[in-house]
C-alpha positions in Angstrom: 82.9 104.2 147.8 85.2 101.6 148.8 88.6 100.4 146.6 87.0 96.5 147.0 86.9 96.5 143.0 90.6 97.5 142.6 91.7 94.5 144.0 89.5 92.0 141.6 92.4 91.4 138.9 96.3 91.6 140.2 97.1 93.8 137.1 94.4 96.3 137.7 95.6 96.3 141.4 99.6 96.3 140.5 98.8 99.1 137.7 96.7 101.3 140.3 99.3 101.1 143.2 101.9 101.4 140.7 100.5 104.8 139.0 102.5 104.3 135.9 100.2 105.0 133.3 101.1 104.4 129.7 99.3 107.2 127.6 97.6 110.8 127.6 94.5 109.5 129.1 93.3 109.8 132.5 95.3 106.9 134.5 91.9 104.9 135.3 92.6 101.0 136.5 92.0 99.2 133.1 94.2 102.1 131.5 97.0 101.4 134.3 97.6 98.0 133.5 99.5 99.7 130.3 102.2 100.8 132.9 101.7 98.1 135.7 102.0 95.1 133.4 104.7 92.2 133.3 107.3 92.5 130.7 105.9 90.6 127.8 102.5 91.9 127.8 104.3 95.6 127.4 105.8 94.5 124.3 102.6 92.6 122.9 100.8 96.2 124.2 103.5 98.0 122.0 103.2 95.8 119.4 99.4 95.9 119.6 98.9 99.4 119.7 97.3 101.6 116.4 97.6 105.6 116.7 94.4 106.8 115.3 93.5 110.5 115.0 91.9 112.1 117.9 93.5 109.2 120.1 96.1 109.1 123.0 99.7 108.3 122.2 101.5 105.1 122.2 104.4 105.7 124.4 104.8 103.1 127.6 106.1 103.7 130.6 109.8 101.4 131.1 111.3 99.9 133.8 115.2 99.2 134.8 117.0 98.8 137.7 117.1 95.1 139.8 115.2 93.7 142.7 117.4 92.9 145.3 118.5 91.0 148.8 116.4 88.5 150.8 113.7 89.8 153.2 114.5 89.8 156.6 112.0 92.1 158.0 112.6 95.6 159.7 114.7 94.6 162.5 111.4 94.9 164.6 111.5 91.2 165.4 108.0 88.8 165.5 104.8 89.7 165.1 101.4 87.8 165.1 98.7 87.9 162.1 95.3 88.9 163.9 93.8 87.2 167.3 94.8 84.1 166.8 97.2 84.6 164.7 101.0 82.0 164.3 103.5 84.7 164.6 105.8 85.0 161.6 109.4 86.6 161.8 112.2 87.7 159.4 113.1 84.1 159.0 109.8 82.9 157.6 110.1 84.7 154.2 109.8 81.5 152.3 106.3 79.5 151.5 108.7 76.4 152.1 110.3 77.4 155.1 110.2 75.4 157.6 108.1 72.7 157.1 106.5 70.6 154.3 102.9 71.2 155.5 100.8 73.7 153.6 100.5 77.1 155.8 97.4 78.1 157.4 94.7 80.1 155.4 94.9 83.6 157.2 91.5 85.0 157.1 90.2 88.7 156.0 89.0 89.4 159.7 92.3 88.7 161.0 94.0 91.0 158.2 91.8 94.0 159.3 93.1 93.1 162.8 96.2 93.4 162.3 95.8 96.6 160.3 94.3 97.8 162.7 96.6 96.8 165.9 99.3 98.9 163.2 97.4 102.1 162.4 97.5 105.5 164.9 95.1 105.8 167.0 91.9 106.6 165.1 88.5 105.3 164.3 87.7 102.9 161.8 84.6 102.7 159.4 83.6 100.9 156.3 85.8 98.2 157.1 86.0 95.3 154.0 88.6 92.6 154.1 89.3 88.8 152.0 91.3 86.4 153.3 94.2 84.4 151.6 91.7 81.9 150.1 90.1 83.9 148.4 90.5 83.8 144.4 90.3 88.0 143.8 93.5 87.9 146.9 94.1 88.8 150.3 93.3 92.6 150.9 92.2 95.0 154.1 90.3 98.2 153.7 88.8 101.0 155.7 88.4 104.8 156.2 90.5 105.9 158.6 89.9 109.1 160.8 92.7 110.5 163.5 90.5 113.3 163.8 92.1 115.3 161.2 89.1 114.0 158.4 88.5 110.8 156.8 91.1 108.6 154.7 90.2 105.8 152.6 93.3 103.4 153.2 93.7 99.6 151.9 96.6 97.0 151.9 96.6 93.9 149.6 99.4 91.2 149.3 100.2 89.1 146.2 103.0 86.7 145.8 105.0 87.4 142.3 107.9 85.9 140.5 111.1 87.6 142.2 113.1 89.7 139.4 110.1 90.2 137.2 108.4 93.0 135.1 106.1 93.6 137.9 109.1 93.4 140.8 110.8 95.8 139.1 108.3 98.0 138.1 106.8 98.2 142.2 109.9 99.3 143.5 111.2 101.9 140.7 110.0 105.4 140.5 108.0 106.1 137.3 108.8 108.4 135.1 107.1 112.0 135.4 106.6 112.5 131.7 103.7 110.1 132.2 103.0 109.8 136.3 102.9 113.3 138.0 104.0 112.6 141.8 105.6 114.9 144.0 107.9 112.4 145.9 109.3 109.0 145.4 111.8 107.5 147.6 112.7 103.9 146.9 115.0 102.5 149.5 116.6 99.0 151.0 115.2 97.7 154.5 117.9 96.1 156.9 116.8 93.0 156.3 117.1 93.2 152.8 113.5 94.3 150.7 113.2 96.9 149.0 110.8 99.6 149.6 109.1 102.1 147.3 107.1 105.8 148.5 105.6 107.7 146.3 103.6 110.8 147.0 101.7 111.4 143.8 97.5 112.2 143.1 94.4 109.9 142.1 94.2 111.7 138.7 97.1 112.4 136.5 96.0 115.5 135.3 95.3 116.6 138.9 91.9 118.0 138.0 90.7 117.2 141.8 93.4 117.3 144.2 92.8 114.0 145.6 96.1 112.9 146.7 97.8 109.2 146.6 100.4 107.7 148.8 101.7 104.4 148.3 103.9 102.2 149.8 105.2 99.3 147.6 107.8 96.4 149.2 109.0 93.8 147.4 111.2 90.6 149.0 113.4 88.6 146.9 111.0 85.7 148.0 108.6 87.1 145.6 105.9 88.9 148.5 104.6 91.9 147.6 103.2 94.2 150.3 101.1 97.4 148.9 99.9 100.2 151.0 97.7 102.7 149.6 96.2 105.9 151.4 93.8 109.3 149.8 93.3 112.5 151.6 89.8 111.7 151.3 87.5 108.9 152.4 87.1 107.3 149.0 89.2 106.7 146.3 87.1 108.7 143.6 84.3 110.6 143.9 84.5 112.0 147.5 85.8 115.4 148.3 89.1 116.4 149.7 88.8 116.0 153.7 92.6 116.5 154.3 95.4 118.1 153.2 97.3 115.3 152.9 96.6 111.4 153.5 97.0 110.1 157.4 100.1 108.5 157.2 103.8 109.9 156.9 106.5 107.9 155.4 108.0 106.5 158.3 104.0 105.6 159.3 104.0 103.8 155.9 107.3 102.3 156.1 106.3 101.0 159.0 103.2 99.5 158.2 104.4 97.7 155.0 107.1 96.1 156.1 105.7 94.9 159.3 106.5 91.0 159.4 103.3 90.4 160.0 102.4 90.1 156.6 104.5 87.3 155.2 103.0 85.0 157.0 100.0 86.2 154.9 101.6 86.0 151.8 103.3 82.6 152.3 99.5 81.0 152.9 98.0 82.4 149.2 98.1 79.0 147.3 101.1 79.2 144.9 98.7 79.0 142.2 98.1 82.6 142.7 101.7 83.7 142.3 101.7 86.0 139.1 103.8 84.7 136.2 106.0 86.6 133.5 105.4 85.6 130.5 108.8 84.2 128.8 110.9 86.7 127.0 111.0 84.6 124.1 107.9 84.8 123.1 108.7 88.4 122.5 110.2 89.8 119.4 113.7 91.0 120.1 113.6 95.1 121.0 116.1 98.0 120.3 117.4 99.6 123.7 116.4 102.5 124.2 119.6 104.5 124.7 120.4 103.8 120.9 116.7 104.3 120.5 117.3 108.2 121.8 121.2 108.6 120.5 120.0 107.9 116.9 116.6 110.0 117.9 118.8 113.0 118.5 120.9 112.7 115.8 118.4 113.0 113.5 116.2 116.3 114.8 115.7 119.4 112.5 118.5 121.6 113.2 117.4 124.8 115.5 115.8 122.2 118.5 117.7 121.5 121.8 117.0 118.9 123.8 116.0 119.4 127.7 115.1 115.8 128.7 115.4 112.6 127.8 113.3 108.8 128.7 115.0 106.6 131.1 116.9 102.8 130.0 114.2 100.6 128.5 113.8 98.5 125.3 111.7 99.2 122.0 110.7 103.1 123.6 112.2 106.0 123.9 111.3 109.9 124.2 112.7 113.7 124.2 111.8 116.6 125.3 112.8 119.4 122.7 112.7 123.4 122.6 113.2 125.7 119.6 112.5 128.7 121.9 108.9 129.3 121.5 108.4 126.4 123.8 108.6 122.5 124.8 107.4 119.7 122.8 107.6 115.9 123.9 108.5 113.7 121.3 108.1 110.1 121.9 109.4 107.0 119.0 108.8 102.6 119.3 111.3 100.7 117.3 109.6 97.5 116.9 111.0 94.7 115.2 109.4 91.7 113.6 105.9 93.4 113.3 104.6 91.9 110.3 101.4 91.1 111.2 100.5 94.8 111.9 100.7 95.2 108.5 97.0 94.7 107.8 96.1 96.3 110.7 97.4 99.8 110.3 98.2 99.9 106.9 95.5 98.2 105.1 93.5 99.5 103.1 91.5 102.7 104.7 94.6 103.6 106.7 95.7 106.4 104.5 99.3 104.8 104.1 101.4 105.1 101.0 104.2 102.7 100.1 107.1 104.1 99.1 109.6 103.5 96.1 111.5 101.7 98.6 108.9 99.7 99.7 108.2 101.3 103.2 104.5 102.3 104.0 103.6 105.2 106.0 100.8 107.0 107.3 100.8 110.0 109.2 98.2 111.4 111.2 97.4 114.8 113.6 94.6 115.3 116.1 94.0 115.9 119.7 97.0 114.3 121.6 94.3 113.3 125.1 90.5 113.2 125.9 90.4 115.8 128.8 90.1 118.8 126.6 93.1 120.4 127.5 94.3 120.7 123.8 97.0 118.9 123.2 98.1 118.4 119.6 99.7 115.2 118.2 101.4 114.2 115.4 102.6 110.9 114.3 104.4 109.6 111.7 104.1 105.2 111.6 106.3 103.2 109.1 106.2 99.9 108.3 109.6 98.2 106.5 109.7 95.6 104.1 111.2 93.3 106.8 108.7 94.0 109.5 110.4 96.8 111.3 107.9 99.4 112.4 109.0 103.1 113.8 106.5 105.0 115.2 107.3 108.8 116.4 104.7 111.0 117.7 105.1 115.0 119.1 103.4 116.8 120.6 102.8 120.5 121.5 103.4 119.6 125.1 106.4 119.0 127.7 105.1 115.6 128.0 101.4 113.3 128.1 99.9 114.3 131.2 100.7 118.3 131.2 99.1 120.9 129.5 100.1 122.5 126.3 103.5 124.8 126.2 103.0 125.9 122.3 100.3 126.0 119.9 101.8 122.7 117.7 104.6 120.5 118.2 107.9 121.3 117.3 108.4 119.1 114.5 106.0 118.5 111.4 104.3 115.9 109.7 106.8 115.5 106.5 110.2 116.0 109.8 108.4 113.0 111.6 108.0 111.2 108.1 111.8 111.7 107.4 112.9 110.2 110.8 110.6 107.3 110.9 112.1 106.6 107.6 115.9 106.8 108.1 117.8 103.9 107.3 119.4 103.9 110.7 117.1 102.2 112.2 117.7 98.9 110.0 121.3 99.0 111.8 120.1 99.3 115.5 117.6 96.0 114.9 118.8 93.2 117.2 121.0 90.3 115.2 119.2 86.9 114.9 120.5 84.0 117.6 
């Protein structure tokens, strides 16, 4: 069936082109949003989020690095948006650019046009498109045969705030403890966007081989450009009729950064440009390299670490082995979380308060929903001041692979202790 309904909401489009899934479950497009979203509604998510037993895990999926450089195309020159159509160059990157007048609504017909002008040779079937006016956003979409089998493929442009969560986040390779891909390429056009490829799979835990490329460019501007292809002519639901999707990644490079497409972007009403919620609405977060330095420190003797979570804030994981196999262990450091309290350690939640005033609970179940049997166990504590430490293991090398040992490498009473260390009080961030 066609992709039309991925496009509906920006975050459940951003989270699906993005693949960075936040949990054990299956990465489906409401779950995505948990790695695609803007900054401050991670940290609300964090702050949010209960681990029950027989549920997935908390961890989130960060983000670092920086957007950079202006667009300025791909050196190809100008280009015209459908029959019709006002060409647009490398120059035209701004909405304001220009002129004062508002730009020209660019309508879905003349999208599928021009996707269509920029694909191989091929025929083209089950062909949907929306314009710029529309409310739900600009997207193309078809299934695309070279005569090597069917490919659902769809493009969609947004406008978002330049240097945001979700800039960041489309150009940065996920993390494969919780996104399985087998390439990612991220790389700066002449002009000056920056491009993202990544070669990864519809489902996570690659229980159909459908395969998912995406192309993701980003302009300091704030337009954002998303290919997406299968190997087979539906996103879900349709069987395999490739080996691999139509497109190569110079095909897809040079598709998504065709010029053609700002001019697109610059007529969706600035209205629809995605906002980041402010920082300081946020609670001030840990980073995570002290997160995983004081993490380390405090393992059970006997366990050596083998991998490690990239820079974030608030997160942090590692991957240990006491030679009878891997085991992921993931910890949150959340400050000011107060009004969890009688969320997760009401009454019913099993927790026990401390001499010291700290309440606990711990908990072990199945660590996913797919049956593959993961074990979890989490230790949650809640300090008098509102700092809450969460750390979870798990009998796994990480959330989306199956299970490397029968139970994780650390038990209830070792999570307990850590969650409880009074280190963490000295990593919280110092009031302004």
């Amino acid at each position: 069936m066609p992709v039309e309904h991925r496009d509906d909401q920006f975050e459940d489009r951003l989270g699906a082109a993005l693949r960075s899934a936040g949990g054990t479950f299956d990465a489906d497009r409401t779950a995505l949003v948990a790695g695609g979203e803007t900054r401050g509604r991670r940290l609300r998510t964090r702050r949010r989020t209960a681990v029950v037993s027989g549920a997935a895990a908390i961890a989130l999926v960060g983000v670092g690095g920086a957007l950079v450089t202006p667009w300025g195309g791909d050196g190809t020159g100008q280009r015209a948006v459908g029959a019709g159509g006002t060409t647009v160059g490398p120059g035209d990157a701004s909405p304001s650019a220009g002129a004062a007048t508002a730009p020209v609504p660019v309508s879905g017909a003349q999208l599928l046009n021009t996707l269509k002008e920029l694909l191989p040779s091929g025929k083209l079937s089950e062909q949907k498109s929306r314009g710029t006016a529309s409310k739900k956003g600009p997207y193309a979409y078809a299934v695309f045969d070279d005569g090597k089998g069917a490919a659902a493929l769809s493009l969609s442009l947004h406008r978002i705030v330049p240097g945001s969560g979700q800039a960041r986040q489309a150009t940065e390779c996920p993390d494969k403890a919780f996104v399985p891909y087998d390439d990612c390429v991220t790389s700066p056009l002449p002009g000056g966007a920056l491009l993202r490829i990544v070669k990864g799979y519809e489902y996570p835990d690659r229980r159909v081989d459908t395969k998912l490329w995406t192309a993701d460019l980003v302009t300091a501007a704030g337009a954002y450009v998303s290919v997406m292809e299968w190997n087979a002519a539906a996103e879900k639901d349709a069987p395999v009729s490739r080996p691999e999707p139509p497109l190569n990644s110079a095909q897809l490079k040079t598709l998504v950064a065709d010029p053609a497409w700002l001019r697109a972007v610059n007529a969706i009403p600035a209205s629809a440009t995605v906002e980041t919620p402010p920082v300081a609405s946020a609670p001030e977060e840990v980073e995570s390299d002290d997160i995983v330095t004081a993490l380390t420190g405090l393992l059970p003797r006997g366990l050596s670490v083998v991998g490690k979570s990239k820079p974030d804030t608030g997160f942090g994981y590692v991957v240990v082995d006491d030679g009878k196999g891997k085991s992921f262990v993931q910890i949150n450091v959340q400050p000011n979380s107060q009004d969890l309290e009688k969320e997760l350690f009401g009454e019913g939640s099993g927790a026990v308060t401390r001499p010291d005033g700290i309440k606990v609970v711990v908990r072990q179940g199945p660590g996913d929903d797919k049956g593959k049997g993961l074990v979890m166990r989490t230790a949650d504590a809640l300090w008098p001041d509102g700092l809450r430490v969460v750390v979870s293991a798990f009998n796994s090398a990480s959330q989306i692979t199956g299970p490397t040992r029968a139970n994780p490498a650390l038990t209830l009473d070792q999570l307990k202790t850590i969650a409880t260390d009074s280190r963490w009080q000295q990593l919280q961030p110092v009031p302004n």
